[in-house]
N, C-alpha and C positions, 0 to 999 in steps of 0.2 A: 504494500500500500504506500502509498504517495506524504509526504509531508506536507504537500502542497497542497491546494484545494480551490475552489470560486465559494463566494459569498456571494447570493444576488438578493438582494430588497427588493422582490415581487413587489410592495407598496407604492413602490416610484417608477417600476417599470410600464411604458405606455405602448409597448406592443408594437414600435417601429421596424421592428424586422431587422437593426443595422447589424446586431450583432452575427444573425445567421446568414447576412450580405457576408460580412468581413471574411465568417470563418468559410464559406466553400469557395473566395477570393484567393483567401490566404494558403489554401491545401488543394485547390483548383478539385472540389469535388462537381460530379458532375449532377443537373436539377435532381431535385428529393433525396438528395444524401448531404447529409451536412453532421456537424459535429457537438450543434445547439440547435433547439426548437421552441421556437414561440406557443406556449398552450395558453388559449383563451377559457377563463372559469368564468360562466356568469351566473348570479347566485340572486334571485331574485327572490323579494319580498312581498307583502300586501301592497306596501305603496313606494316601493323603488327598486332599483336594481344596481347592483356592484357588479364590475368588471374588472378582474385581475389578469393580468398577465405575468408565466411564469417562463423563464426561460431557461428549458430543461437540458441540459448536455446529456449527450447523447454515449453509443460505445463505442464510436469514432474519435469524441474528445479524449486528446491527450493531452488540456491544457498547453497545447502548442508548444511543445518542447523543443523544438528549435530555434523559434524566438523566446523562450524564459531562459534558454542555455545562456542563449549571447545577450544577456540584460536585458531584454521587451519586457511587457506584459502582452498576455495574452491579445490574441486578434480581437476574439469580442469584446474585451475589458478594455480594450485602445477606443475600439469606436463606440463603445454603449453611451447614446444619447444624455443619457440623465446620468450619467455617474450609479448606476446603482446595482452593478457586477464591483465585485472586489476580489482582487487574486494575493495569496499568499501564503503562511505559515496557516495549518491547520487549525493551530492552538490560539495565533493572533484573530484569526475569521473566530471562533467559539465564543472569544472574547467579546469581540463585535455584535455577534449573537444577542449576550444579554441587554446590549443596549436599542436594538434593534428587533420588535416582535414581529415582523411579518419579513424573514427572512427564511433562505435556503442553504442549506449548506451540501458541493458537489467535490469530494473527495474521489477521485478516477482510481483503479487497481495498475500499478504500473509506470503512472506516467513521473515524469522526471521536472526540475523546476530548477531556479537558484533562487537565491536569496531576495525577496520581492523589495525590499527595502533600498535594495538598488536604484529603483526606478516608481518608487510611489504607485497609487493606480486607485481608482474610486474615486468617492466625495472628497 
């Protein structure tokens, strides 16, 4: 398992599609294969309705280990509109966690990273 991991704030995300733009850019996947996916939850009430967007990595994501090798952040976390993908230390994301209730946490089996401190990334 990976040390690394994504943190995304579903709460902020508005379903712009940039980050599963970036990632089959980034790995030239070809249409319907990408390595993150926009899932739309709409949860409707008596008198209104919520729409969340969760942007779920996939088992193509290997949090882009070849740009975290040479100090990136990841492709989606480069382009996510609102700031609200965050890549790093597992235990740093966990953290962020309790401050943050409508969060996800996307730990990959395998994949590789450095030190995300390098290069900042999020809010």
């Amino acid at each position: 398992m990976s040390e690394f991991g994504l943190l995304i704030e579903y709460d902020f995300c508005t379903g712009c599609f940039s980050c599963e733009v970036a990632c089959q850019q980034e790995h030239r996947y070809p249409a319907g294969k990408c390595g993150i996916k926009i899932t739309e939850f709409v949860m409707q009430a008596k008198k209104s309705v919520s729409i969340d967007y969760l942007p779920f990595p996939t088992d193509l994501c290997d949090l882009c280990g070849r740009r975290t090798t040479a100090g990136e952040l990841p492709s989606c976390v480069k382009h996510c509109q609102t700031k609200c993908m965050h890549y790093g230390r597992v235990a740093d994301l966990v953290e962020m966690m309790e401050k943050h209730p409508k969060t996800a946490l996307f730990r990959p089996g395998g994949a590789s990273g450095i030190d995300p401190t390098l290069r900042g990334g999020g809010r």
